[in-house]
Every structure is written in structure tokens, then in C-alpha cells.
ChimeraX commands (.cxc) that place a marker at each C-alpha (Angstrom):
marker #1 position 0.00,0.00,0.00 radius 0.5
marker #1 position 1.25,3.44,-0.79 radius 0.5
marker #1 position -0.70,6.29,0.43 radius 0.5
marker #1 position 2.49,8.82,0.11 radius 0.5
marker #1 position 2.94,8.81,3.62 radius 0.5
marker #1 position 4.44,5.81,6.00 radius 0.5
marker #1 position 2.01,6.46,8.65 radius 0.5
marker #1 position -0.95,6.46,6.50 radius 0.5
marker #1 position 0.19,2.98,5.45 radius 0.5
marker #1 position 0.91,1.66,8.24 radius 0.5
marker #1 position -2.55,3.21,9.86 radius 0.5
marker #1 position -4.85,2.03,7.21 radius 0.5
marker #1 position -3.08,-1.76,7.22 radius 0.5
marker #1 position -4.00,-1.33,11.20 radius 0.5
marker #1 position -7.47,-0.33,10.09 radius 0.5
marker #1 position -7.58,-3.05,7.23 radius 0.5
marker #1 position -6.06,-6.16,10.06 radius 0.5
marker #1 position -8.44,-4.85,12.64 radius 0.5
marker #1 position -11.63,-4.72,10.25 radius 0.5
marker #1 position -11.31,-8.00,8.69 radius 0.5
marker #1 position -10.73,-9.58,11.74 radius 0.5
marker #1 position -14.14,-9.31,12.42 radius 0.5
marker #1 position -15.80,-8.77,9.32 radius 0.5
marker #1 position -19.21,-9.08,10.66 radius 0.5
marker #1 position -18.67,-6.20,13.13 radius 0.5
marker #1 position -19.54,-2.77,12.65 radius 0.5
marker #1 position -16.29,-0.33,12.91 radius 0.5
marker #1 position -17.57,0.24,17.05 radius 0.5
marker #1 position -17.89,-3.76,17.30 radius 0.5
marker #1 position -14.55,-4.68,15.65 radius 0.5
marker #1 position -12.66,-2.15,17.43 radius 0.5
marker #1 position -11.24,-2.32,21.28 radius 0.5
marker #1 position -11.21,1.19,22.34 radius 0.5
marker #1 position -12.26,4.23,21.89 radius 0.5
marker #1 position -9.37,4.98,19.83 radius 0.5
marker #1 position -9.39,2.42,17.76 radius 0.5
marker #1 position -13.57,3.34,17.01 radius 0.5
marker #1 position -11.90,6.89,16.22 radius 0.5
marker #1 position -9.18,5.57,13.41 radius 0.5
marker #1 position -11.28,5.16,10.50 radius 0.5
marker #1 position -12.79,8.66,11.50 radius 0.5
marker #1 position -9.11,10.37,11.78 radius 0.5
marker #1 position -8.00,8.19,8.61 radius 0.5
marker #1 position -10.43,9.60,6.48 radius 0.5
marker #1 position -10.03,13.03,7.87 radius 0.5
marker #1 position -6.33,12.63,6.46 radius 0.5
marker #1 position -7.34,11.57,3.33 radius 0.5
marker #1 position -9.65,14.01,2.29 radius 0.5
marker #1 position -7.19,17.04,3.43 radius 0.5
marker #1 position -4.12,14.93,1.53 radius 0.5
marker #1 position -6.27,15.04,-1.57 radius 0.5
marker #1 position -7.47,18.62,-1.03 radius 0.5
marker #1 position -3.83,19.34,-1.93 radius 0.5
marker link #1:1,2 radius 0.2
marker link #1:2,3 radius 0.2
marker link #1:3,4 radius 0.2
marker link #1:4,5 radius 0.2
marker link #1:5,6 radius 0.2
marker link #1:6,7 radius 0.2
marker link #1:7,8 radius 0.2
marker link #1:8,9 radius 0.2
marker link #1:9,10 radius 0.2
marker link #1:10,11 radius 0.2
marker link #1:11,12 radius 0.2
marker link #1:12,13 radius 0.2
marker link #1:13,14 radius 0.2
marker link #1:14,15 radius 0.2
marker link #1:15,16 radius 0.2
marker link #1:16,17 radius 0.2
marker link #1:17,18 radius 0.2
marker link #1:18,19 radius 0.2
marker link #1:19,20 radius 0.2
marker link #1:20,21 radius 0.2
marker link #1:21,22 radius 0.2
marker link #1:22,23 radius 0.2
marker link #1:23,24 radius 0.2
marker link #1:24,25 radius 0.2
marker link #1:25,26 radius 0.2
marker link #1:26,27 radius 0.2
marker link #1:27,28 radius 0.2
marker link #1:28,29 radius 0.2
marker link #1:29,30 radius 0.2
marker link #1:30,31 radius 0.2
marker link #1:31,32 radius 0.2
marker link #1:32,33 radius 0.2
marker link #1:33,34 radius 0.2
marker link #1:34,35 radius 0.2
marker link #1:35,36 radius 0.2
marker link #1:36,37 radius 0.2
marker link #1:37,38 radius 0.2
marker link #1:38,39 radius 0.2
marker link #1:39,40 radius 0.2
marker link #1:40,41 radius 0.2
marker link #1:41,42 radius 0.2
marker link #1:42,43 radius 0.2
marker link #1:43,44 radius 0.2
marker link #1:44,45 radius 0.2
marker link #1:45,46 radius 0.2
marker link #1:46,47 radius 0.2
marker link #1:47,48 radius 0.2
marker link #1:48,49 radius 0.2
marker link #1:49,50 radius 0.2
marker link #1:50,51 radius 0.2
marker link #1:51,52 radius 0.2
marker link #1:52,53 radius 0.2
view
């Protein structure tokens, strides 16, 4: 994966693992914490000012 930044690799193949670990979850359901919930949220937060660019 190449997303032009390291950390939004390695936080979207987080995202990915966690997601299809339990692929009948919703986000809140597959996710541990709070933080975790909050990821895809952030991640696409990122993405959407990376492409603004």
C-alpha cells in the first residue's frame, strides 16, 4: 500500500487487520477502544485534506 505517507500505510493496514478480523462487526464492534472506534474517522479526515492538496 502506498498512500504517500508511512504512517498512512501503516494506519490504514491497522485499520484493514483490525476490520477484517471481524468482518461481521460494525467499525464500534470490531474495534477495542475508543481509539481504535476513532481511526477510520481520523484516517479519512487525512485523506480528504491529503487530496485537497
Amino acid at each position: 500500500m502506498d498512500l504517500g505517507d508511512p504512517r498512512l500505510d501503516q494506519r490504514a493496514k491497522a485499520l484493514l487487520k483490525r476490520l477484517a478480523a471481524k468482518p461481521s462487526k460494525s467499525i464500534r464492534g470490531a474495534c477495542d477502544s475508543w481509539g481504535e472506534t476513532s481511526e477510520p474517522i481520523v484516517f479519512r479526515a487525512i485523506r480528504k485534506l491529503i487530496g485537497a492538496r
